[in-house]
N, C-alpha and C positions, 0 to 999 in steps of 0.2 A: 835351439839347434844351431850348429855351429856351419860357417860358412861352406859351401859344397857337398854339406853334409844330404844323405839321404835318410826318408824315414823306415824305420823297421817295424814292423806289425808285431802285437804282441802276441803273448802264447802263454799256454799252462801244461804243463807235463805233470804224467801219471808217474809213480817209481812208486814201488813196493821192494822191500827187502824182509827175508825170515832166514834167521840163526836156529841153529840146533847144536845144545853140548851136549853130545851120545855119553859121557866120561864121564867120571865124576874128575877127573882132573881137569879143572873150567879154563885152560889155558887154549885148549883144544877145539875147536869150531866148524860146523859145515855150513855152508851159508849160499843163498839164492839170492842176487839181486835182478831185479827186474823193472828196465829203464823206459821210459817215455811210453809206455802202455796204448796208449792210442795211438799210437803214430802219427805225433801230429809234426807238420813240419814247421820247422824251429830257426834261428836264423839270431848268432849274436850280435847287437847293434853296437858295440863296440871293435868288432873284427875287420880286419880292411880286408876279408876273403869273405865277409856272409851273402856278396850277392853268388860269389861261386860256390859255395859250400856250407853247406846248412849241417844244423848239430845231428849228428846221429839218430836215426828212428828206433823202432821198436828193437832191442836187442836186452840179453840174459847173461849172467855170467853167474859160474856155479863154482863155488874154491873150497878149499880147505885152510885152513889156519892153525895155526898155534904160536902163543908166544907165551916166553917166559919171562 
């Protein structure tokens, strides 16, 4: 640990992610991700903002995609 530094606790995060191609053109995607599942709080020891601001809790994000 480097001088002034402070220590940070550590942690484990949940994520689950499920793709579905409805198409048969597989360029095509709907997708669920779903982040830090228990909501645990989280805290990066590299960030000079983690004692004010800790990583994101429990949140979802639903998209569509397609590339070609």
């Amino acid at each position: 640990m480097a001088d002034f530094e402070l220590p940070t606790d550590g942690y484990t995060l949940l994520n689950a992610q499920v793709t579905v191609r409805p198409l048969k053109d597989q360029g095509f995607k709907v997708f669920l991700d779903a982040r830090n599942l228990t909501d645990t709080e989280a805290r990066e020891h590299a960030s000079f903002l983690k004692d004010l601001a800790p990583l994101p809790g429990r949140n979802f994000r639903l998209g569509v995609a397609y590339s070609f």
